[in-house]
N, C-alpha and C positions, 0 to 999 in steps of 0.2 A: 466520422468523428474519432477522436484521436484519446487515448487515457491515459492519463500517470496516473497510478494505485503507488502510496504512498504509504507504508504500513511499518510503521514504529512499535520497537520491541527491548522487552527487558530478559528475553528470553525464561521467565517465569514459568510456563510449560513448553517446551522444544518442540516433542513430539506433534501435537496438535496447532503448534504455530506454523510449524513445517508443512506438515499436512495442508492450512489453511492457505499459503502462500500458493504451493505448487497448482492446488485447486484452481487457486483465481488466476495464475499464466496459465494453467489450461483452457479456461475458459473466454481470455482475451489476450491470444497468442501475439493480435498483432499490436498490444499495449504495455507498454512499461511499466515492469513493479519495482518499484524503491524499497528493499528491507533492510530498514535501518535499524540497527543497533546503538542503545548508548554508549554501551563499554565493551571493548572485542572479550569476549569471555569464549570458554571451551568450546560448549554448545555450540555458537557462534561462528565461530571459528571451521569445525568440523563439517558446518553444514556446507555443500556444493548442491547450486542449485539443479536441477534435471534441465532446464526448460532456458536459452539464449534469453528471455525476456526477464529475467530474473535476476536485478543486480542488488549486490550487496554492499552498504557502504554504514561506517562508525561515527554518530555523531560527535562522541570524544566526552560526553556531560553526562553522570552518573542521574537515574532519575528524572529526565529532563526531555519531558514531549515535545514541548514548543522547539529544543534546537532540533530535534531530528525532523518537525514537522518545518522549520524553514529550512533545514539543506533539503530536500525533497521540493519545495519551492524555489527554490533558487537553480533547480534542474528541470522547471517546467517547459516544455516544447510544445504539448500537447495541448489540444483543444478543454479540456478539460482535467480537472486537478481533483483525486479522489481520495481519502484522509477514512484507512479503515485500522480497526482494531485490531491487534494482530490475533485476540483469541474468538473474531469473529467470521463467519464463512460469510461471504456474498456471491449472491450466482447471478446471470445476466439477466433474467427477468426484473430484478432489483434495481438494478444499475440501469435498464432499459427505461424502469417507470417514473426510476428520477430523473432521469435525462429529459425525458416526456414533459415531466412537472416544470423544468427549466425551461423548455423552449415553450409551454405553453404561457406560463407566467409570468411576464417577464420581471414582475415585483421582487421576484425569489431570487438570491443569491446565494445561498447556503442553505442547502437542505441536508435531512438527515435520517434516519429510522434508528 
């Protein structure tokens, strides 16, 4: 199974957004993360990610989740489409138990913690 992590940012805290991105390519090397930004700003701008699975792209809309959270849809490939916070960490036990929840349920379409 295949993941787009899709993590929309106002770059609000840097440091620990940074930190949280790098985490999650570490933890699903072979899954694409989308950090999107609404507005290129310094922060932004300065960051280079460590990790090939870590692309950066500018929604261009000040404020504005939903456009970052459809260009990150509108680049799905992957078997699954995953919509995190950027000030939140997620590790693969997590991401393992909703997957689980999904294929055992098949009612469920959008889960969340």
């Amino acid at each position: 199974m295949s993941y787009l992590f899709v993590i929309p940012t106002i770059m609000g805290r840097p440091k620990m957004e940074i930190s949280n991105v790098e985490y999650l390519a570490k933890e699903f090397p072979d899954s694409r993360i989308l950090f999107i930004s609404n507005v290129e700003d310094e922060d932004f701008s300065k960051y280079i990610p460590s990790r090939d699975n870590i692309f950066k792209l500018v929604s261009g809309k000040k404020y504005s989740i939903s456009k970052a959270l459809n260009l990150g849809i509108k680049e799905l490939k992957e078997d699954y489409f995953i919509f995190v916070q950027s000030d939140v960490k997620v590790n693969k036990q997590a991401i393992d138990f909703f997957k689980k929840t999904h294929q055992t349920q098949p009612n469920v379409g959008v889960i969340g913690n």
